[in-house]
Residue frames relative to the residue before (quaternion, step in Angstrom):
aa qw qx qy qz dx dy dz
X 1.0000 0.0000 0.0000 0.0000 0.00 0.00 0.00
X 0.0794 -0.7930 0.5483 0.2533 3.35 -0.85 0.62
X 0.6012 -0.6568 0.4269 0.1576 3.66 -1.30 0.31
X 0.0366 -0.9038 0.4264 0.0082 3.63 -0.32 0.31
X 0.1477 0.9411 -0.3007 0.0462 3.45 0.22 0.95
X 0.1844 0.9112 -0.3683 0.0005 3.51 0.26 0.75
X 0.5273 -0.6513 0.4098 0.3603 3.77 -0.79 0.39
X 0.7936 0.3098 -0.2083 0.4805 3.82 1.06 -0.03
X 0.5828 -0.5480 0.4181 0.4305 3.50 -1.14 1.53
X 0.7136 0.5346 -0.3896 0.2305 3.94 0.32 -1.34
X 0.6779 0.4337 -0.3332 0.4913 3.86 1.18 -0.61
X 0.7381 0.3941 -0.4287 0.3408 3.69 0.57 -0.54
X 0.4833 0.5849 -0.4925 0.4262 3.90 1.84 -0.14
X 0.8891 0.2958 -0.2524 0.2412 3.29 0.71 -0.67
X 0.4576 0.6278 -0.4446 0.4459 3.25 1.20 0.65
X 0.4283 0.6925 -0.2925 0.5015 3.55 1.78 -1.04
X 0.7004 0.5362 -0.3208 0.3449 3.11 0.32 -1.09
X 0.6857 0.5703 -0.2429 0.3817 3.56 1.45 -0.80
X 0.6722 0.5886 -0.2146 0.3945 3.90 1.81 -0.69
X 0.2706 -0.7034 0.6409 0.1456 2.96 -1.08 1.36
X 0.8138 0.2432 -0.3046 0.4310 3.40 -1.56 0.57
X 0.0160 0.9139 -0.4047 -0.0281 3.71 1.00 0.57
X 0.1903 0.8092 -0.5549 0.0339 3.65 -0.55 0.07
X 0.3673 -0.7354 0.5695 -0.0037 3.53 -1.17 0.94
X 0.1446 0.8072 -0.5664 0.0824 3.47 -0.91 1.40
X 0.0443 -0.7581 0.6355 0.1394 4.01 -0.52 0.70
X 0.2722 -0.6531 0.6954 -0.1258 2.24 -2.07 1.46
X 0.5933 -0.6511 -0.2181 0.4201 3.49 0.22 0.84
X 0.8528 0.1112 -0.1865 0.4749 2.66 -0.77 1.42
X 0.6096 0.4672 -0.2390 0.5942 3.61 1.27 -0.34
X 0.5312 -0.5825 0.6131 0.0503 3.89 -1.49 1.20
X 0.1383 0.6595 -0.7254 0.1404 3.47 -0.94 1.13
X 0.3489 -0.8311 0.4124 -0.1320 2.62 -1.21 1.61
X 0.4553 0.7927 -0.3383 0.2233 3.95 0.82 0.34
X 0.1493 -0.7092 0.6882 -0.0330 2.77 -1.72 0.88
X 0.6022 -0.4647 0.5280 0.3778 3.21 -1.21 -1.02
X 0.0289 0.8577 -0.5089 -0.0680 4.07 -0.93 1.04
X 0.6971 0.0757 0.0160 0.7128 3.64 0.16 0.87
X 0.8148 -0.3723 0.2728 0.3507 3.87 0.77 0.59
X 0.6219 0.6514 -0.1357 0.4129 3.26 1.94 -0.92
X 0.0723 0.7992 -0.5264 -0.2810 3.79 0.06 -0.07
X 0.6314 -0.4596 0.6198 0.0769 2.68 -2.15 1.54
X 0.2940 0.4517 -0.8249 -0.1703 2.87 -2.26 -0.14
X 0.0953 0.8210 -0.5582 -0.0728 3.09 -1.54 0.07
X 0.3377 -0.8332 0.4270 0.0969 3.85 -0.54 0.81
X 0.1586 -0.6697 0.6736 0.2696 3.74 -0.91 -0.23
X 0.2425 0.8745 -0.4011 -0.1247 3.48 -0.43 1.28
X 0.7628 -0.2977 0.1083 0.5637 3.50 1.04 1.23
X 0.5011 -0.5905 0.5526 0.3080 2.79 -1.68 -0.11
X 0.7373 0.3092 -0.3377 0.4967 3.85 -1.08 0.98
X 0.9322 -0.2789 0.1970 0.1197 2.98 -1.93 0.26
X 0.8235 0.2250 -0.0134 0.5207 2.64 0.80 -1.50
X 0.3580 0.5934 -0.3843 0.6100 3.85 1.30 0.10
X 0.7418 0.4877 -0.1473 0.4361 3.30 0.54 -1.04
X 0.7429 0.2359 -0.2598 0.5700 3.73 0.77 -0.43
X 0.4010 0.6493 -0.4853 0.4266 3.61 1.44 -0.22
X 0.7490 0.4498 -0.1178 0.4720 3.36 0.07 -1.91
X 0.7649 0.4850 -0.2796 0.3186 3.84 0.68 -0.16
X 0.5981 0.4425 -0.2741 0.6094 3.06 2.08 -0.56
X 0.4579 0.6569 -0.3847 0.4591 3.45 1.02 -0.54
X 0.5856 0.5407 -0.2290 0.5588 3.80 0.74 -1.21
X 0.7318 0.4097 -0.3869 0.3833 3.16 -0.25 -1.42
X 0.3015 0.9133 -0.1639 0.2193 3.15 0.96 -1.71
X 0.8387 0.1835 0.2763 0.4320 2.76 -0.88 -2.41
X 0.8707 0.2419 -0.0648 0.4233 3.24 0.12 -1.45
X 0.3477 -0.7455 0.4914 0.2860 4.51 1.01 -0.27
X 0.2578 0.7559 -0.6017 -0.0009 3.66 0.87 -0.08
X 0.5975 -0.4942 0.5660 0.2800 3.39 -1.67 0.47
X 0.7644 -0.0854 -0.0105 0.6390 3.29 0.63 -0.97
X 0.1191 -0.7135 0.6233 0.2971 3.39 -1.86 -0.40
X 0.5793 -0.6161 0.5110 0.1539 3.49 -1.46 0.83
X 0.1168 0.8060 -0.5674 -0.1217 3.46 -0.76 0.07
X 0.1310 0.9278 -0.3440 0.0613 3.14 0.11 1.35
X 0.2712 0.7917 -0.4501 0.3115 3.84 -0.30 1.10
X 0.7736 -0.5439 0.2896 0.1482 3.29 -1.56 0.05
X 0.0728 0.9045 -0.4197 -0.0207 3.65 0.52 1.27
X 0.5089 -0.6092 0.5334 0.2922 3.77 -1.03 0.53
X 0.5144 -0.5644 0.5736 0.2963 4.29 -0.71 1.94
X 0.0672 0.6237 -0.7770 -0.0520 3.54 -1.75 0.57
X 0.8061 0.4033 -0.2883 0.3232 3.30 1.22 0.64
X 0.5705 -0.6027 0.3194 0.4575 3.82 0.18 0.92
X 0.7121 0.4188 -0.2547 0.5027 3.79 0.89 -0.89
X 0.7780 0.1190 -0.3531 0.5059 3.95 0.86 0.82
X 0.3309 -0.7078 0.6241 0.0056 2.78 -1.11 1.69
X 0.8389 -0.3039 0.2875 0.3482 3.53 -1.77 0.35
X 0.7373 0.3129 -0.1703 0.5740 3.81 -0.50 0.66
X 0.6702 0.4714 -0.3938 0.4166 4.15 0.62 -0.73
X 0.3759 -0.7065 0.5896 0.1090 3.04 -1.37 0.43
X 0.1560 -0.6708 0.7248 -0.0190 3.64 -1.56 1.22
X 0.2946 -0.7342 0.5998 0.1197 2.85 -1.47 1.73
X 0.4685 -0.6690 0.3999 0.4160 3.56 -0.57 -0.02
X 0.0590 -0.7447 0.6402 0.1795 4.41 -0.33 0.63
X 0.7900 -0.3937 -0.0826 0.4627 3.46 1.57 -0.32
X 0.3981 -0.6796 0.4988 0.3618 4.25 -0.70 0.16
X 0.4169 -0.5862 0.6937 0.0378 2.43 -2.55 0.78
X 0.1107 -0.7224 0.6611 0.1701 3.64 -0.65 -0.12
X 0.2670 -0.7659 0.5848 -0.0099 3.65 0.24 2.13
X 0.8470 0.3135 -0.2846 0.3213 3.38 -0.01 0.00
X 0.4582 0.7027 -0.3982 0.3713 3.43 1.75 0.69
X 0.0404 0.8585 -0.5092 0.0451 3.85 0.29 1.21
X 0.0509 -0.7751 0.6205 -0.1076 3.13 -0.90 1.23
X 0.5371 0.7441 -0.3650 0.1571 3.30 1.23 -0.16
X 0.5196 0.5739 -0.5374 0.3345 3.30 1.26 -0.19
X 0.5732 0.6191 -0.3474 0.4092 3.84 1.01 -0.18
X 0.4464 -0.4454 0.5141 0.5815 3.89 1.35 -0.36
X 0.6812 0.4153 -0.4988 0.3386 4.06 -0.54 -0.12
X 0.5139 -0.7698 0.3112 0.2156 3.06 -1.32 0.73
X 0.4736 -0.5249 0.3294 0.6258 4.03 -0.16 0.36
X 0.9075 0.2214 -0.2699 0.2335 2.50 -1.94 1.48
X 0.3311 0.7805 -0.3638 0.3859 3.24 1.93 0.00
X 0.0002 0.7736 -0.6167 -0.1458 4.38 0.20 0.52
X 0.3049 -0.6129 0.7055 0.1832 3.59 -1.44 0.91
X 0.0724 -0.5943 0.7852 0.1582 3.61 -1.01 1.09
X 0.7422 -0.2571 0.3718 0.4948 3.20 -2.13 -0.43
X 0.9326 0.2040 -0.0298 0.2962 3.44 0.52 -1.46
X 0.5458 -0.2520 -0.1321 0.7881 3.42 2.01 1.27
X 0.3924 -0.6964 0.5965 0.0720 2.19 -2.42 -0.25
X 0.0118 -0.8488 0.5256 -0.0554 3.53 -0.63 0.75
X 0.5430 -0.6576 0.4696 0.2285 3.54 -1.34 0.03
X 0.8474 0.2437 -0.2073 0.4237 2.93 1.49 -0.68
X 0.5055 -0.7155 0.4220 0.2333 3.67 -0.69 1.09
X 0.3372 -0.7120 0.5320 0.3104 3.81 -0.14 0.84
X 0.2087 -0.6489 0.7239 0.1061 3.24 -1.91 0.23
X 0.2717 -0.6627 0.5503 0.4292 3.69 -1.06 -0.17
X 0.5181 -0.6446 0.5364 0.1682 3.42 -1.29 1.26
X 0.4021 0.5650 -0.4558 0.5579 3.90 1.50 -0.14
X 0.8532 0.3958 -0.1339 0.3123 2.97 -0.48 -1.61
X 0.5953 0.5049 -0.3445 0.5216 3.98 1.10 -1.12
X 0.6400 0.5149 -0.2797 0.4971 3.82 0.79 -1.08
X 0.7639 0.2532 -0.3672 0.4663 3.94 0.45 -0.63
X 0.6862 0.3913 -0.4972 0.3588 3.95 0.95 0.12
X 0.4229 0.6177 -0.4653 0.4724 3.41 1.39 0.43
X 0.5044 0.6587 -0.3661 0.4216 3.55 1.20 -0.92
X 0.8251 0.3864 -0.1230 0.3935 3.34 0.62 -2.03
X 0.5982 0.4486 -0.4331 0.5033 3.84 1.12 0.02
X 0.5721 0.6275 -0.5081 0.1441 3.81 0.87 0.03
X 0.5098 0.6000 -0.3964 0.4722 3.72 1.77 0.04
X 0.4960 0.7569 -0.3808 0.1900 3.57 0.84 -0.55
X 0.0531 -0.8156 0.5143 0.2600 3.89 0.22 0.34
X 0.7502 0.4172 -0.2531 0.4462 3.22 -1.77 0.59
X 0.6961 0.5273 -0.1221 0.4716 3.84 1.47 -0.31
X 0.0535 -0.7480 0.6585 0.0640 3.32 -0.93 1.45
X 0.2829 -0.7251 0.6261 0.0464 2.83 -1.24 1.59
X 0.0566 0.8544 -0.5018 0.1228 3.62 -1.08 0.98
X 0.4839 -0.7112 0.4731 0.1905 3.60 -0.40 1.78
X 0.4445 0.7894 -0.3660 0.2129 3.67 -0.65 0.64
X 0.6579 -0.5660 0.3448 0.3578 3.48 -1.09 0.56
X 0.2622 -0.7815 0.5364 0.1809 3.73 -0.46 1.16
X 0.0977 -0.6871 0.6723 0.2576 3.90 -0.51 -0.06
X 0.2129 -0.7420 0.6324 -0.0639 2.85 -1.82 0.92
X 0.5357 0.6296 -0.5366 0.1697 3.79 -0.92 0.91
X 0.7437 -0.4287 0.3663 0.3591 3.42 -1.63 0.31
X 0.5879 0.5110 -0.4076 0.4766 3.62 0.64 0.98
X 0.4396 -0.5524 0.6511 0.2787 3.62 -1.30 0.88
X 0.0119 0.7833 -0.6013 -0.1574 3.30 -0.73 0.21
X 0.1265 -0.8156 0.5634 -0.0379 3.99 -0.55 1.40
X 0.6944 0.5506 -0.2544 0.3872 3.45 1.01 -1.28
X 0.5983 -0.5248 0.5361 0.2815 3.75 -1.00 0.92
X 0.7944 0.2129 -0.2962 0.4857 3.50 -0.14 -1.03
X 0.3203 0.7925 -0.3113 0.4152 3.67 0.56 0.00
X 0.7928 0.3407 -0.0760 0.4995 3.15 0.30 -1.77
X 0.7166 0.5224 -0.2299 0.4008 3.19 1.31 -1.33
X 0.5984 0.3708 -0.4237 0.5699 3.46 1.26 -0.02
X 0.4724 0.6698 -0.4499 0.3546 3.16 0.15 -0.15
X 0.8240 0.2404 -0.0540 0.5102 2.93 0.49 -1.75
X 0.5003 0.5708 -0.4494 0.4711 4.08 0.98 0.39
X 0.6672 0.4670 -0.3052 0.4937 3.19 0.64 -1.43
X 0.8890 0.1245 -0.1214 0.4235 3.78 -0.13 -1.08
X 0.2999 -0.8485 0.3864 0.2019 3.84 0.94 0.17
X 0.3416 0.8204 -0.3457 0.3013 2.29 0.85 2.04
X 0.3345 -0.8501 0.1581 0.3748 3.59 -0.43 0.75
X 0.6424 0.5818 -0.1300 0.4817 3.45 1.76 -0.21
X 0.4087 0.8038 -0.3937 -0.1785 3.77 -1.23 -0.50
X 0.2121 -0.8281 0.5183 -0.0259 2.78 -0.78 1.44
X 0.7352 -0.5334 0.3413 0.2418 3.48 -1.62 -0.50
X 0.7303 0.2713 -0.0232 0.6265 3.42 1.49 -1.00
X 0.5622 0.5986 -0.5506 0.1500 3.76 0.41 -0.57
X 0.8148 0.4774 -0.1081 0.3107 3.29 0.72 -1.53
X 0.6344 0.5111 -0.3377 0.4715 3.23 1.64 0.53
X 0.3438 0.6553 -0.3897 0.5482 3.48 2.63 -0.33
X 0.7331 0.4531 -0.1739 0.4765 3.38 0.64 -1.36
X 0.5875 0.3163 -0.4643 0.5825 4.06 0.27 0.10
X 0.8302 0.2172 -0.4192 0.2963 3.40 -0.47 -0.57
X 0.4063 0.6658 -0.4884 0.3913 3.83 1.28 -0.05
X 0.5127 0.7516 -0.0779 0.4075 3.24 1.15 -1.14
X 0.8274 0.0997 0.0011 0.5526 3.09 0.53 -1.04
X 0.5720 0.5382 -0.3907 0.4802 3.24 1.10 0.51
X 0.2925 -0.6350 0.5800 0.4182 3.59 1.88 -1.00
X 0.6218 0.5920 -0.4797 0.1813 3.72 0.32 0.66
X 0.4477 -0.7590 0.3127 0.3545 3.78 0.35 0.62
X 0.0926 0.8597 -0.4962 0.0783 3.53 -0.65 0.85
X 0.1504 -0.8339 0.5250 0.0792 3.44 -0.76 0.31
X 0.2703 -0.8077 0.4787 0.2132 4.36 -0.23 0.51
X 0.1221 0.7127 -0.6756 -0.1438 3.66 -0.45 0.40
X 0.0537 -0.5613 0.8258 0.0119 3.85 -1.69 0.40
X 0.3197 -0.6368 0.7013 0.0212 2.53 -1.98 1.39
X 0.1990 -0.8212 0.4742 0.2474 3.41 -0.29 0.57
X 0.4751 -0.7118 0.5120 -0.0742 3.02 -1.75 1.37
X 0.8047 -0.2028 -0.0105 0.5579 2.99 1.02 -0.45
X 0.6547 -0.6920 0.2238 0.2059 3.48 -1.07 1.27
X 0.8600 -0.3283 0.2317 0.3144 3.46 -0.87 -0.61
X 0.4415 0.5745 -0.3443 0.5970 3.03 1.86 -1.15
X 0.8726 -0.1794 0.4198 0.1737 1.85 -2.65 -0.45
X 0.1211 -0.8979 0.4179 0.0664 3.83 0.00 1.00
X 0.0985 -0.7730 0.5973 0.1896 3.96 -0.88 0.28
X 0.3898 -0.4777 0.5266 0.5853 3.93 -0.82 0.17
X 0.8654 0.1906 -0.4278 0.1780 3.95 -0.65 0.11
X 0.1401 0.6032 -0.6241 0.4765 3.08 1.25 1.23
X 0.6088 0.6743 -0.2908 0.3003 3.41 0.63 -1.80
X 0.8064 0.2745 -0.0618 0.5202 3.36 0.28 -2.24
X 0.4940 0.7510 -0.3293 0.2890 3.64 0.95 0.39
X 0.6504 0.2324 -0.0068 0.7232 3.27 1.47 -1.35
X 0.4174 0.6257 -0.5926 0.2883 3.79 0.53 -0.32
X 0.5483 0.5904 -0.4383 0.3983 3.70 0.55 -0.74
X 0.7394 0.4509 -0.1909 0.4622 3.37 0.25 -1.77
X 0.6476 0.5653 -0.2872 0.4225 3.63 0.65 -0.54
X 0.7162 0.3393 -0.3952 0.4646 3.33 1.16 -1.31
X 0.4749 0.6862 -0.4695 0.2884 3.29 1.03 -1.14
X 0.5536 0.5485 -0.4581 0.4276 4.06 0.96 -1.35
X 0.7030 0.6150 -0.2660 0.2384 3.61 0.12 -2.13
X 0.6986 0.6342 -0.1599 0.2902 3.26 1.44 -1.26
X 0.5849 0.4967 -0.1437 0.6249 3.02 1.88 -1.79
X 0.6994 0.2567 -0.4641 0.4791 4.20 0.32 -0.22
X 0.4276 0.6416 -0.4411 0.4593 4.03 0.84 -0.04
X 0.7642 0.2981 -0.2915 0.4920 3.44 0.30 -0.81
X 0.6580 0.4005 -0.4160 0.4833 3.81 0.58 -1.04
X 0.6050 0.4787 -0.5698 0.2832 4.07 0.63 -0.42
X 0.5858 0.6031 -0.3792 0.3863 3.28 1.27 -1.27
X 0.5667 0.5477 -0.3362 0.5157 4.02 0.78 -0.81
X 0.7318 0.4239 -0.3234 0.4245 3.99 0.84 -0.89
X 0.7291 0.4259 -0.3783 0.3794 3.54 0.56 -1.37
């Protein structure tokens, strides 16, 4: 089974839109949605915006539904001069930019599990490589392997991004990837993060944001279906 998880109602209508034999279960409080695509079975969820929504709605899945893999798929703000509005970052792996421990001596972003710690959040290199596969039809669309950042912050401000994207050389940041990706992780389930990007490098507003999100999801949707055609 594969898994589908996104933080906005617009990407999980339009992937829905693709399942035969549909059926609907809530878990709390949150819709899962699966069926069957080209023979394959789907699930797939809308689980909010932020962090925690995000690892809620991912163990819940794991959970409930066994997926082989899981998708994160959704809309991420460019920390890098070389993706513009409409391109697309695959995840190779995540950060969680807003994890400070440093007044303790650890560096930003360092996570303490029970049994170590690290900064970076694995991905599968299968799975990141075949949704790179599915964005290669996309017109109009740089597609780029790279490190997603991840935390409970909008990020709009210029200098912002740029720390962001010094400190952890990254090329994205968003809200949910890098918490899909820890608990995959620790579950041993294979996952991989794509974000279209909404809004560029400048100087950002949230309706810059809720402008292009459309056009973005609309992107997320068309490499979703060819991934679903790949795996």
């Amino acid at each position: 089974m594969i898994g589908i998880i996104c933080a906005l109602s617009i990407e999980v209508e339009g992937i829905a839109k693709l399942l035969d034999n549909k059926k609907e279960e809530t878990f709390a409080k949150m819709k899962y949605i699966y069926g069957t695509v080209n023979g394959k079975e789907v699930v797939m969820t809308e689980c909010g915006i932020g962090k925690v929504n995000a690892a809620m709605s991912t163990q819940i899945m794991i959970d409930k539904f066994s997926p082989d893999v899981i998708i994160n798929s959704g809309i991420a703000g460019s920390i890098s001069r070389e993706l513009k509005i409409g391109d697309i970052v695959i995840s190779k792996d995540c950060v969680q930019h807003d994890f400070d421990g440093t007044q303790m001596g650890d560096p930003k972003g360092l996570i303490q599990y029970n049994d170590e710690t690290r900064i970076d959040i694995p991905v599968s290199h299968d799975v990141a490589q075949k949704l790179y596969d599915a964005c290669k039809d996309l017109e109009n669309t740089n597609v780029m392997l790279g490190r997603i950042a991840t935390g409970d912050i909008f990020v709009a401000e210029k200098a912002m991004r740029s720390a962001i994207a010094s400190e952890f050389s990254a090329l994205a940041c968003e809200m949910e990837g890098g918490s899909v990706a820890q608990v995959c992780y620790r579950n041993g389930v294979p996952c991989a993060i794509l974000r279209c990007i909404s809004d560029d490098f400048d100087e950002n507003q949230f309706m810059d944001f809720m402008e292009f999100r459309t056009l973005a999801a609309d992107k997320s949707i068309s490499a979703i279906k060819n991934f679903l055609k790949l795996i």
